[in-house]
ZADO-1210 file (C-alpha; in nm, 4 decimals, padded with zeros to 6 digits):
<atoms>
<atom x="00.2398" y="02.1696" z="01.0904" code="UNK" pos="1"/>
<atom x="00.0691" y="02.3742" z="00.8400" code="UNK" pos="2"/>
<atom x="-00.2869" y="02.2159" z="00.6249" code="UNK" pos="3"/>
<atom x="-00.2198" y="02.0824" z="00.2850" code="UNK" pos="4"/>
<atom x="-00.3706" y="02.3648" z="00.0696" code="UNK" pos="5"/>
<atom x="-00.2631" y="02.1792" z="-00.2698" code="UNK" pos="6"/>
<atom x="-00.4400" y="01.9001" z="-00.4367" code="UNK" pos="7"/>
<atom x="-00.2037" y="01.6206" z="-00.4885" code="UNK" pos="8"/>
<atom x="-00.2084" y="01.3524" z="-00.7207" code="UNK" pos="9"/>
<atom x="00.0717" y="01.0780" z="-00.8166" code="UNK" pos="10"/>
<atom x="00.1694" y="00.7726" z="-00.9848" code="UNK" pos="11"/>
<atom x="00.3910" y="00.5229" z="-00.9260" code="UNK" pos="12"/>
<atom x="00.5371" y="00.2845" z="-01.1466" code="UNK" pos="13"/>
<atom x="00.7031" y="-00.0220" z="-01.0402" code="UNK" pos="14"/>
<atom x="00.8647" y="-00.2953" z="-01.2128" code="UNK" pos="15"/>
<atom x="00.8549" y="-00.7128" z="-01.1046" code="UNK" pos="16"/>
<atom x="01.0700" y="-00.9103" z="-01.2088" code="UNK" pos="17"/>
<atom x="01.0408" y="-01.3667" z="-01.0682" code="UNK" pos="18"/>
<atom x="00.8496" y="-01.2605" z="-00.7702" code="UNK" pos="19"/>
<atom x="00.4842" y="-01.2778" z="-00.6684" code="UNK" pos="20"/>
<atom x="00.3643" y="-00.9145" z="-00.6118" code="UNK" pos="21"/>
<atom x="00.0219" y="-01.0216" z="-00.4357" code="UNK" pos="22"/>
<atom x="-00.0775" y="-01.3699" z="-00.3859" code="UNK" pos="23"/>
<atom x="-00.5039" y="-01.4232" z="-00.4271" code="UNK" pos="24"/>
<atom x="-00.5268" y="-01.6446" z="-00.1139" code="UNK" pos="25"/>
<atom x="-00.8661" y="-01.7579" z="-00.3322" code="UNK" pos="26"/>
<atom x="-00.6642" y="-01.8907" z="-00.5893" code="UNK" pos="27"/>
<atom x="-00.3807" y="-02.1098" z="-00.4641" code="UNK" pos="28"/>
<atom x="-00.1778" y="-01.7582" z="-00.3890" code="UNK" pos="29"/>
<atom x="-00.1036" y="-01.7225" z="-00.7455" code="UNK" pos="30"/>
<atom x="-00.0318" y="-01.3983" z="-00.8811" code="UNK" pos="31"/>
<atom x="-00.3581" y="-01.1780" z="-00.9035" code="UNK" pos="32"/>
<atom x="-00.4625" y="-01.0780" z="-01.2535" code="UNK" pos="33"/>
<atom x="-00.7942" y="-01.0149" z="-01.3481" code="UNK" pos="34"/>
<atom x="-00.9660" y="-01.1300" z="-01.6650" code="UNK" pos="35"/>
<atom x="-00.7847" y="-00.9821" z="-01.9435" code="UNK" pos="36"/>
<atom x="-00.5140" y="-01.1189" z="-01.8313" code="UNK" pos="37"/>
<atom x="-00.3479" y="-00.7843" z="-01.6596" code="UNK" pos="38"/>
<atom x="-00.2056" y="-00.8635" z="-01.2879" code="UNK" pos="39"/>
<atom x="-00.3328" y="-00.6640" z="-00.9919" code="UNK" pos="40"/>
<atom x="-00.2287" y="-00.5346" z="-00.6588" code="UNK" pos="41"/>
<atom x="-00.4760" y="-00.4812" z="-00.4127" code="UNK" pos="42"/>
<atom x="-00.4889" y="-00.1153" z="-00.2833" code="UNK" pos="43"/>
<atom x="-00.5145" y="-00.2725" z="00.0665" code="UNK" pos="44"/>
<atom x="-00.1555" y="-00.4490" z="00.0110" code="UNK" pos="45"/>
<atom x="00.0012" y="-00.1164" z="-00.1203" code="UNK" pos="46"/>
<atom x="-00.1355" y="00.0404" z="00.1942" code="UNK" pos="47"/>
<atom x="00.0107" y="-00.1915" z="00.4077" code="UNK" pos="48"/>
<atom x="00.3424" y="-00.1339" z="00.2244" code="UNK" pos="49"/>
<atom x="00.2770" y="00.2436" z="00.2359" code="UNK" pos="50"/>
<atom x="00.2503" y="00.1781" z="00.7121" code="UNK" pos="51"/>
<atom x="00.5213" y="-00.0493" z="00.7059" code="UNK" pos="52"/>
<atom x="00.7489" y="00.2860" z="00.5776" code="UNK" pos="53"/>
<atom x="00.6190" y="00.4803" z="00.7810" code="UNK" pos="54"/>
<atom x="00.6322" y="00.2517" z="01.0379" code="UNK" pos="55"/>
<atom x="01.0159" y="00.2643" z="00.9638" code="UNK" pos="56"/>
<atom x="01.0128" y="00.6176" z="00.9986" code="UNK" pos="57"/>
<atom x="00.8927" y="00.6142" z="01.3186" code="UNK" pos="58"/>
<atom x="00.5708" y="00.7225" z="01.2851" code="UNK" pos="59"/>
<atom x="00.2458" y="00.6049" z="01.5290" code="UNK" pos="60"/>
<atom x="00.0686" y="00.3299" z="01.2955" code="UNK" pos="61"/>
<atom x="-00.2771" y="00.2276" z="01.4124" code="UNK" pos="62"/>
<atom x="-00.3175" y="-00.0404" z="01.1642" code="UNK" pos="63"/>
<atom x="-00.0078" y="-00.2416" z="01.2217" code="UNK" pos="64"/>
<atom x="00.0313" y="-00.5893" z="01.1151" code="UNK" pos="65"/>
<atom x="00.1203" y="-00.8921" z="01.3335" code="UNK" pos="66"/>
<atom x="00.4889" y="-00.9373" z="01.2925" code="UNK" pos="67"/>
<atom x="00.5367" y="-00.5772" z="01.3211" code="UNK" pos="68"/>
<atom x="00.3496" y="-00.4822" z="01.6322" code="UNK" pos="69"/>
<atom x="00.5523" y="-00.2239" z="01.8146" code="UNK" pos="70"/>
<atom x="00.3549" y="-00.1570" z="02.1345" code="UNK" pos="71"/>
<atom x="00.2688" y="-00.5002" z="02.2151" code="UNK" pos="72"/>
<atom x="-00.0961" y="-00.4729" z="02.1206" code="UNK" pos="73"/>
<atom x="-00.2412" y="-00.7999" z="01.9368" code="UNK" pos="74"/>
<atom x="-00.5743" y="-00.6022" z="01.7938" code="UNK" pos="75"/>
<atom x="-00.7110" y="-00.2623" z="01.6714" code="UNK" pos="76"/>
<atom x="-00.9344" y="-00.2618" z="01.9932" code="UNK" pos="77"/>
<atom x="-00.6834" y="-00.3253" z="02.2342" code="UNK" pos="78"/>
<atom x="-00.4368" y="-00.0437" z="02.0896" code="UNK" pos="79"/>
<atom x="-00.7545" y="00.2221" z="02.0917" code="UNK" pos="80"/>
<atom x="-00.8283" y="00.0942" z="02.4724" code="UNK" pos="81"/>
<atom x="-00.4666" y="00.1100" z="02.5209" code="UNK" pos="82"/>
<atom x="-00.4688" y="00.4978" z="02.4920" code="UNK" pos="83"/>
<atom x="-00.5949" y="00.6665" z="02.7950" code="UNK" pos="84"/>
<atom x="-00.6256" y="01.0499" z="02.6261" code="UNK" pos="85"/>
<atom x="-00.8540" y="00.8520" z="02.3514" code="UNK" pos="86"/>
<atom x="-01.0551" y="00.6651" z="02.6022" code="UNK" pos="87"/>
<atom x="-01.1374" y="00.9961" z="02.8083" code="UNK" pos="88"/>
<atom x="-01.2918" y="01.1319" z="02.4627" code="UNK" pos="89"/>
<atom x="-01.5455" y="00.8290" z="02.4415" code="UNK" pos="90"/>
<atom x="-01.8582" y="01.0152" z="02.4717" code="UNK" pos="91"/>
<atom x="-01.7361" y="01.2596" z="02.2505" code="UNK" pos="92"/>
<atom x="-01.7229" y="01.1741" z="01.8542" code="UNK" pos="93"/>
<atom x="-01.5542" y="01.4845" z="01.7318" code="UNK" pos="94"/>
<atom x="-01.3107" y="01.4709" z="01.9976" code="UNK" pos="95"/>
<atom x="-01.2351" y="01.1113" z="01.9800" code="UNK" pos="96"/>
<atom x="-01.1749" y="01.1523" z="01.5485" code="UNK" pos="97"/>
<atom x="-00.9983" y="01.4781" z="01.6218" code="UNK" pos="98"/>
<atom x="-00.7267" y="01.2563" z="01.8546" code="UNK" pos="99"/>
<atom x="-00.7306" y="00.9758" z="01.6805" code="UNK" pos="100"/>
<atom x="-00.6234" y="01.1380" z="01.3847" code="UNK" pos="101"/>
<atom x="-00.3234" y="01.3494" z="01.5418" code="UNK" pos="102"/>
<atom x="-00.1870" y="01.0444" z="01.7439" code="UNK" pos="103"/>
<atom x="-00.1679" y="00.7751" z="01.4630" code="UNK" pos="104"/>
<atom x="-00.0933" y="00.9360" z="01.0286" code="UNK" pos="105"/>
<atom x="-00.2577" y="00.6105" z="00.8970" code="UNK" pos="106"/>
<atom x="-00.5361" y="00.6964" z="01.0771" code="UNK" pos="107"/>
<atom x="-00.5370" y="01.0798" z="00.9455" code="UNK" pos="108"/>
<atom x="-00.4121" y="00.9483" z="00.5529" code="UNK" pos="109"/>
<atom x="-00.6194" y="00.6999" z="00.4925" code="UNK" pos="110"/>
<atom x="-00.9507" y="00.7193" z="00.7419" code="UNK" pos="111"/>
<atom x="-01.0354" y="00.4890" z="00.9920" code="UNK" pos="112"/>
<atom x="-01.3612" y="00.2846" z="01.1169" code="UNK" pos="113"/>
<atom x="-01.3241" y="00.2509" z="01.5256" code="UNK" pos="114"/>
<atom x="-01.6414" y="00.0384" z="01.5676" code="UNK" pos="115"/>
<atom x="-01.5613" y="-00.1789" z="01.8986" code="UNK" pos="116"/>
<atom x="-01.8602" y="-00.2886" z="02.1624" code="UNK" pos="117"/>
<atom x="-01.7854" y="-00.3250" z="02.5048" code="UNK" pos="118"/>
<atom x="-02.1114" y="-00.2795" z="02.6978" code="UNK" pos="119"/>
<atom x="-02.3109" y="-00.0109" z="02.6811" code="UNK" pos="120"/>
<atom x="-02.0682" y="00.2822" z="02.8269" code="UNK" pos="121"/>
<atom x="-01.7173" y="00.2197" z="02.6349" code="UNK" pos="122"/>
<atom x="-01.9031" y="00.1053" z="02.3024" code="UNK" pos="123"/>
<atom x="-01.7741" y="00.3291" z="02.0115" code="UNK" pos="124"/>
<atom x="-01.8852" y="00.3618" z="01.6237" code="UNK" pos="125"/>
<atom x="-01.6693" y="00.6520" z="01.4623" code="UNK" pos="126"/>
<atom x="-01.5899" y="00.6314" z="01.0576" code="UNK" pos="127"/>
<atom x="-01.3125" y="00.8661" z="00.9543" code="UNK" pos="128"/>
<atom x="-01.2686" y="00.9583" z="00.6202" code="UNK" pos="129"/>
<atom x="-00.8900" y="00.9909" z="00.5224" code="UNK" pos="130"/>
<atom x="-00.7730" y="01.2401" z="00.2129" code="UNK" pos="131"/>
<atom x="-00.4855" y="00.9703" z="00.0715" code="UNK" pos="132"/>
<atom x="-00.7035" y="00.7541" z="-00.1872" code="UNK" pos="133"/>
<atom x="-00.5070" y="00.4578" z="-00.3654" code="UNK" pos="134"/>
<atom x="-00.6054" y="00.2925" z="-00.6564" code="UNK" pos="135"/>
<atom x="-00.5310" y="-00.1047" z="-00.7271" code="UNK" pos="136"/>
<atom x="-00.2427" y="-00.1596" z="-00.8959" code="UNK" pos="137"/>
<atom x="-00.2763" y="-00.2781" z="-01.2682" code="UNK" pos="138"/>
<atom x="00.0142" y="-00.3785" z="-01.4718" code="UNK" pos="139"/>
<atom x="00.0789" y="-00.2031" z="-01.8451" code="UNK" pos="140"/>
<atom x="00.0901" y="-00.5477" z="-02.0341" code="UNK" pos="141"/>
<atom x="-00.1064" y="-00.9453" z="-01.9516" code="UNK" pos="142"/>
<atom x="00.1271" y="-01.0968" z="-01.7149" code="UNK" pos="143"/>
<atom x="00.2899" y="-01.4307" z="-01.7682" code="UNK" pos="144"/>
<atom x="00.2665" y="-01.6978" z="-01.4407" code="UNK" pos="145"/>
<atom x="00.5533" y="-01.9678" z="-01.4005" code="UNK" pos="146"/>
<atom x="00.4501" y="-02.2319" z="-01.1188" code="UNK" pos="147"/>
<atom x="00.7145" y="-02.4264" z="-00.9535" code="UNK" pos="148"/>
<atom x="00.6540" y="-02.7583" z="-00.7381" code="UNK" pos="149"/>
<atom x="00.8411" y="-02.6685" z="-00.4154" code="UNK" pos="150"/>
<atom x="00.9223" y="-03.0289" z="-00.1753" code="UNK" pos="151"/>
<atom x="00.9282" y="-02.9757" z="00.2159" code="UNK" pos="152"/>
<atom x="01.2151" y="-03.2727" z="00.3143" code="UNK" pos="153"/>
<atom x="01.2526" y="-03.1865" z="00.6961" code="UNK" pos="154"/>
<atom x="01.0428" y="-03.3079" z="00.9717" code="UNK" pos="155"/>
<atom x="00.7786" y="-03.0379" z="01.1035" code="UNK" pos="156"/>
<atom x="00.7360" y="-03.2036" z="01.4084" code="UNK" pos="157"/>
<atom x="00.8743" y="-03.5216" z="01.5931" code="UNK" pos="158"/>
<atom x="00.6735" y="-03.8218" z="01.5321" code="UNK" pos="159"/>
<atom x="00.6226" y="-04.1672" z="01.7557" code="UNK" pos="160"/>
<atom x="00.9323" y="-04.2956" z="01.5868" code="UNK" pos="161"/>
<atom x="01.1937" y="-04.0553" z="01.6467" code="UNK" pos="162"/>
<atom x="01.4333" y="-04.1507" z="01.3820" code="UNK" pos="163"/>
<atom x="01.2202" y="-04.1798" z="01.1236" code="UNK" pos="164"/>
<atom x="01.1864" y="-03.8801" z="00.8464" code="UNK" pos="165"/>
<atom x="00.8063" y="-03.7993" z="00.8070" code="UNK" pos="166"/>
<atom x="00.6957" y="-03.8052" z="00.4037" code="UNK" pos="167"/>
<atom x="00.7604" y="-03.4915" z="00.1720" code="UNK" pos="168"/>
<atom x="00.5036" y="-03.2913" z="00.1734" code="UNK" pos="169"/>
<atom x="00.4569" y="-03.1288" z="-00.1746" code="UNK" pos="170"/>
<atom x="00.3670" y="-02.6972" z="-00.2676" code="UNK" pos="171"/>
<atom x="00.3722" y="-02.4631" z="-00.5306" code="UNK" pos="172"/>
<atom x="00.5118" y="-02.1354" z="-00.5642" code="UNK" pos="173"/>
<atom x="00.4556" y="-01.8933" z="-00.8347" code="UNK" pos="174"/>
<atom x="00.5504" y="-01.6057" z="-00.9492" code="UNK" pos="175"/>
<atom x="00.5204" y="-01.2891" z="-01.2816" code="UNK" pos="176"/>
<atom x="00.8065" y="-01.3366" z="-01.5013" code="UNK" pos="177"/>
<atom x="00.8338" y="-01.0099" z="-01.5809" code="UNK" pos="178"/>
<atom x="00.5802" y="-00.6836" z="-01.5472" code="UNK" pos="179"/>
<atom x="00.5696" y="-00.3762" z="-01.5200" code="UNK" pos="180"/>
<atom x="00.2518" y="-00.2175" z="-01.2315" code="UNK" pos="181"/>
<atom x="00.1102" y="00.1002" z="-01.2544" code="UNK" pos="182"/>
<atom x="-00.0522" y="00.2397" z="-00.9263" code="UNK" pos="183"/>
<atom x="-00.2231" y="00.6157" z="-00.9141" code="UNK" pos="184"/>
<atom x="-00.3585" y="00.7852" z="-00.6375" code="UNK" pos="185"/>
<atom x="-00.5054" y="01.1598" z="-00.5215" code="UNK" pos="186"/>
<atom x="-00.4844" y="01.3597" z="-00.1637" code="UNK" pos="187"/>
<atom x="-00.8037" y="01.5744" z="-00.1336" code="UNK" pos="188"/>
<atom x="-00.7344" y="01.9020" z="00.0437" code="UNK" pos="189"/>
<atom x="-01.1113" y="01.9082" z="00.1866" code="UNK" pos="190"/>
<atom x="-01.0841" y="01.5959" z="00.3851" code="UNK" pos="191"/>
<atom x="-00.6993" y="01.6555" z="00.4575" code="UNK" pos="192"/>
<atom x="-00.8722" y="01.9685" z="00.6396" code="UNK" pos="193"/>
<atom x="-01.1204" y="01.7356" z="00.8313" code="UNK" pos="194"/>
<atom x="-00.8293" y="01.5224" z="00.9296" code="UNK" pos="195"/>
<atom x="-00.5182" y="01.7016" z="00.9828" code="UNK" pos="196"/>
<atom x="-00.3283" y="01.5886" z="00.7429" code="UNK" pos="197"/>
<atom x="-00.0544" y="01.8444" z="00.6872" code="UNK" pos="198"/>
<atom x="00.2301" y="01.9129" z="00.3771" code="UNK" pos="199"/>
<atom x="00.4867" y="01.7465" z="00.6180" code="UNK" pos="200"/>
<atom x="00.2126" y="01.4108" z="00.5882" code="UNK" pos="201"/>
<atom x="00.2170" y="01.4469" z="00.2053" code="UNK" pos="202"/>
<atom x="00.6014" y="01.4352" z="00.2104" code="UNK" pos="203"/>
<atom x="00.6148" y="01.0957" z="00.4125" code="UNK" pos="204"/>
<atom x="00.3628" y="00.9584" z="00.2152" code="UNK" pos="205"/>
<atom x="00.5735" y="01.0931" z="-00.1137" code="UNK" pos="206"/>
<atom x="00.8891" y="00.9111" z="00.0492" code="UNK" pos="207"/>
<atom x="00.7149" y="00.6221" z="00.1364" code="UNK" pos="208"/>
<atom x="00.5703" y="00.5715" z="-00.1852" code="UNK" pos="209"/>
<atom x="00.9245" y="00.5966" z="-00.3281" code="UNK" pos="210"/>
<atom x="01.1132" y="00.3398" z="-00.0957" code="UNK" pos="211"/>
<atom x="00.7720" y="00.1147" z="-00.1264" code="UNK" pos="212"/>
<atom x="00.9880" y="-00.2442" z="-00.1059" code="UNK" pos="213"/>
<atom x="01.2693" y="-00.1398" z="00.1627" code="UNK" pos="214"/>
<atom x="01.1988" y="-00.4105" z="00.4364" code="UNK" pos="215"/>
<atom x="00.9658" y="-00.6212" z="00.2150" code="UNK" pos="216"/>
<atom x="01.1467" y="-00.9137" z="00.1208" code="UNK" pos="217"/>
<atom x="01.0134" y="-01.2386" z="00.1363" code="UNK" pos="218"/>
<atom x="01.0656" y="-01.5537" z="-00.0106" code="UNK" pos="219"/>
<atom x="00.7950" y="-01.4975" z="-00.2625" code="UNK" pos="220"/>
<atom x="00.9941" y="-01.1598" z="-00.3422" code="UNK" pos="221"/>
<atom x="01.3289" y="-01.1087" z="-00.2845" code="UNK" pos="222"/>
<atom x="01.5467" y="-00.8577" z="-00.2576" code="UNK" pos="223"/>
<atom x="01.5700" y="-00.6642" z="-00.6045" code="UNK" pos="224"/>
<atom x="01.2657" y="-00.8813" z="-00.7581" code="UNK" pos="225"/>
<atom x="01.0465" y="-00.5552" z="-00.6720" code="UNK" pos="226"/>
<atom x="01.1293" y="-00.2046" z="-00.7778" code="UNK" pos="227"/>
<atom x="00.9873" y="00.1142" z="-00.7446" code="UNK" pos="228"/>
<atom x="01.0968" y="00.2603" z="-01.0985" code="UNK" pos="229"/>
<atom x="01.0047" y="00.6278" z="-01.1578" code="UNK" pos="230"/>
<atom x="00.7273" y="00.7981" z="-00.9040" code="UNK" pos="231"/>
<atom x="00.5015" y="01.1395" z="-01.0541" code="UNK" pos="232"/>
<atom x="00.4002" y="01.3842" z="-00.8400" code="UNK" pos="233"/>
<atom x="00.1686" y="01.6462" z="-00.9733" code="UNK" pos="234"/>
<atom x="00.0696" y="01.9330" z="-00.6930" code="UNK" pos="235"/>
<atom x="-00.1728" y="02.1351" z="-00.8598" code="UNK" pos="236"/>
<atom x="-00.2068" y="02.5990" z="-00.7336" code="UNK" pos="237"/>
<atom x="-00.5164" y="02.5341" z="-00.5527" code="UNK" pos="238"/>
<atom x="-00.7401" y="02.3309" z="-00.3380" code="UNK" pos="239"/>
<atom x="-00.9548" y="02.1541" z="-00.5888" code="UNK" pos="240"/>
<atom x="-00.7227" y="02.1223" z="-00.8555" code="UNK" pos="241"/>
<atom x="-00.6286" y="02.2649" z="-01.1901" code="UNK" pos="242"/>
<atom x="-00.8048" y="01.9107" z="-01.3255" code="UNK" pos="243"/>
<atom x="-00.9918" y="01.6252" z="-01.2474" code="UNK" pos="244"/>
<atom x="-00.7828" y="01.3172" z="-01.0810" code="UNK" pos="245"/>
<atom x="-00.9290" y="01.1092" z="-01.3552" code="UNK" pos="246"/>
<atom x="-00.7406" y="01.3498" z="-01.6414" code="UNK" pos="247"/>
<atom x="-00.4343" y="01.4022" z="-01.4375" code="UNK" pos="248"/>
<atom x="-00.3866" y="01.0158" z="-01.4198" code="UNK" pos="249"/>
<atom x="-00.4865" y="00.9270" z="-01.7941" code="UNK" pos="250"/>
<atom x="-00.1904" y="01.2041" z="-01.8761" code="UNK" pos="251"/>
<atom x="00.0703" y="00.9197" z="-01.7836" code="UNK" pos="252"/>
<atom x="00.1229" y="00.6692" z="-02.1015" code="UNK" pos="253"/>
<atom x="00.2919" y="00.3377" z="-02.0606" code="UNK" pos="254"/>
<atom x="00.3429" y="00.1741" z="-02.4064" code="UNK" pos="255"/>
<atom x="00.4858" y="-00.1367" z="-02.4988" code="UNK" pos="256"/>
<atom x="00.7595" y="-00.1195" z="-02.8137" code="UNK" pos="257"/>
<atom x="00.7510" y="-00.5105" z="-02.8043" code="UNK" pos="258"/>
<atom x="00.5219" y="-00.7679" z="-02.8328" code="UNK" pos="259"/>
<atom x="00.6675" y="-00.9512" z="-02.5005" code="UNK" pos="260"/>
<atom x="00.8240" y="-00.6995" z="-02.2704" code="UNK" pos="261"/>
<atom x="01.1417" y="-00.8509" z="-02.0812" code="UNK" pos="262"/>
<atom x="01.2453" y="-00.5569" z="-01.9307" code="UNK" pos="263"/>
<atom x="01.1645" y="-00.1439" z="-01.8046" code="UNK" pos="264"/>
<atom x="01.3259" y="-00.0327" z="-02.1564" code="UNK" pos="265"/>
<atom x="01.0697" y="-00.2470" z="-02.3717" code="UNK" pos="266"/>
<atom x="00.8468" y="00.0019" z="-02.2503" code="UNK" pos="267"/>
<atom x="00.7850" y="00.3917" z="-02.3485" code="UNK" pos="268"/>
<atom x="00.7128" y="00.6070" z="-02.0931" code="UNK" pos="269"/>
<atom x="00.5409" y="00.9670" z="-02.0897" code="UNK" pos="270"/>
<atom x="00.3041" y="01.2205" z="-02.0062" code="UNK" pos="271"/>
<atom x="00.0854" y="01.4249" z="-02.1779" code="UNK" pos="272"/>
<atom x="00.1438" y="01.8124" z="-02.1393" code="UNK" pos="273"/>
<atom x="-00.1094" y="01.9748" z="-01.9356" code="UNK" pos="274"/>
<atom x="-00.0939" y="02.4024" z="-01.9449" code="UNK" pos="275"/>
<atom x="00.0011" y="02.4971" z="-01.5959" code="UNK" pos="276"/>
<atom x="00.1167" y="02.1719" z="-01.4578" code="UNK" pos="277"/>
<atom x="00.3701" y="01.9417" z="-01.4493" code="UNK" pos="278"/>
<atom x="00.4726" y="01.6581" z="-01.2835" code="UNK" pos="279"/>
<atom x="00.8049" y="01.6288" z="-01.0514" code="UNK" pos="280"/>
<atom x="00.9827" y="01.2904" z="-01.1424" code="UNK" pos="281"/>
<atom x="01.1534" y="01.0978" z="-00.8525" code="UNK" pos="282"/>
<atom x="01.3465" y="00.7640" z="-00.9226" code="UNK" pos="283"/>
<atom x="01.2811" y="00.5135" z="-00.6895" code="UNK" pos="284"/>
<atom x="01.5354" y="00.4515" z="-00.4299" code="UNK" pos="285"/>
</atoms>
């Protein structure tokens, strides 16, 4: 696998329509919007999206969530304990980074802390710094919340009286009307070096980032509520880029035509030319 040599940076624009993108477990699990008004999602919840594709792919996932586990490990210290090659490499920082890294592309993406005590000997504190940076999620227009009262009218467990139906028990669910999310991001070609992280990486993470809600359903987004729209993919001619992250991402302009957008089309949608660079355009699949 050859080094990325190009700087990479992207955007990603997604569209939600009656579904609850990221719940704020601090605030009932509503939608998360911030004070303006403008709903978030948490760069650590895209992430997770972004392992659960490549999960599909059939990539080695370090970082994998409960319900997904694949190798039977319930924590991140049992599945770095669980590999024999890494354990020989204990003493041995570089080493140990250097392995971790090729084994598992979260690990090489997005960095890694393996900081696990057990006694003296097998104790390890490694931080890895990964080249795929993500930025929260911010929609293009303040998000409107609908709440529904939700009734649980089945019996969660059997109760001294057999044939009697325990009481309701009462919830809410919520959920964003309508929005449309923006999320940017940048792959650094000096840390890619540090970690591994090859052009064959950058196109997994490109298809991932495309098919972000394939085998995401829930009932707090179904099927179809969540749609990657259009993704932008700007690979600049050299290592450190033609121009800064910061520039490439303001280039992107999401404008409403309407005072309450209902759908993708109340919305205009382009970049600013920048000499020597263009984006590619994928549609979301």
């Amino acid at each position: 696998m050859s080094i990325l040599k190009n700087k990479i940076d992207f955007a990603v624009i997604i569209s939600v329509k009656n579904a609850n993108p990221n719940g704020d477990p601090l605030n009932g699990n509503r939608p998360r919007e911030n004070y303006d008004g403008y709903g978030e999602i948490s760069d650590v919840c895209i992430k997770r999206k972004i392992r659960n594709r490549l999960q599909d792919m059939n990539k080695e996932i370090f970082v994998q969530s409960d319900e997904r586990r694949t190798d039977g490990f319930r924590s991140l210290k049992d599945r770095a304990d669980g590999c024999q090659e890494l354990k020989k490499l204990i003493k041995d920082k570089e080493k140990y980074a250097e392995y971790a890294c090729s084994k598992w592309i979260d690990v090489r993406s997005f960095g890694q802390v393996f900081a696990f005590k057990a006694g003296e000997d097998n104790s390890v504190s490694i931080g890895i710094r990964g080249p795929v940076s993500v930025h929260s999620g911010v929609s293009a227009s303040p998000i409107e919340i609908s709440s529904m009262q939700i009734t649980k009218s089945v019996n969660g467990e059997t109760g001294k009286d057999p044939d009697k139906k325990s009481a309701d028990t009462m919830g809410m669910k919520h959920r964003v009307d309508f929005g449309v999310y923006v999320i940017y991001g940048s792959i650094n070609t000096q840390l890619a070096s540090k970690t591994g992280f090859s052009e064959e990486d950058s196109e997994l993470i490109k298809e991932a980032l495309k098919t972000l809600f394939e085998n995401d359903c829930s009932s707090a987004r179904p099927d179809g509520s969540m749609e990657v729209y259009k993704l932008y993919w700007w690979k600049h001619n050299c290592e450190i880029g033609q121009y800064s992250s910061a520039k490439i991402h303001r280039s992107l302009k999401i404008k409403a035509k309407v005072d309450v957008p209902k759908c993708i089309n109340d919305y205009s949608i382009y970049t600013d030319d920048l000499d020597g660079l263009e984006p590619k355009v994928y549609e979301g699949i």
